[in-house]
N, C-alpha and C positions, 0 to 999 in steps of 0.2 A: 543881367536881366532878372526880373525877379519870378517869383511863380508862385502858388497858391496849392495848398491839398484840401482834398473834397473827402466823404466818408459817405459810404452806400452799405446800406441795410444786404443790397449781393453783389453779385459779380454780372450781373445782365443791366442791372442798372446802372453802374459805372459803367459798360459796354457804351449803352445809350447816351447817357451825359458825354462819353469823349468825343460820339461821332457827331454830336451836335457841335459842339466845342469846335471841333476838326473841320464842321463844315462852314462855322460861321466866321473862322479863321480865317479858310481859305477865300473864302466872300471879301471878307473887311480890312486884311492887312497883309494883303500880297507885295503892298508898295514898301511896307514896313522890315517882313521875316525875310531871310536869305535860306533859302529851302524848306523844309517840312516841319512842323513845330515837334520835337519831342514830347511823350507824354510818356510818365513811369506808372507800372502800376505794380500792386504785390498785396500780400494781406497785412494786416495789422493786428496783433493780438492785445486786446486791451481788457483789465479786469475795473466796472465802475464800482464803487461804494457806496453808501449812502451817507 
């Protein structure tokens, strides 16, 4: 299956986005998932340039 990564300015707003995610999961494809979706999180260290 496949999956998607997101990027949040902190750590309370990824909080926010999963448990939407989580809830809207649990709502719309109970028929689909076989138990709880996983979700990973961690930091990312990125340097941009111009």
């Amino acid at each position: 299956m496949g999956g998607s990564i997101s990027l949040f300015e902190n750590r309370e707003a990824a909080l926010a986005a999963n448990e939407k995610a989580l809830a809207w999961i649990r709502a719309s494809l109970t028929d689909v998932i076989d138990g709880e979706p996983e979700i990973t999180m961690g930091e990312v260290l990125a340097t941009v340039t111009p």
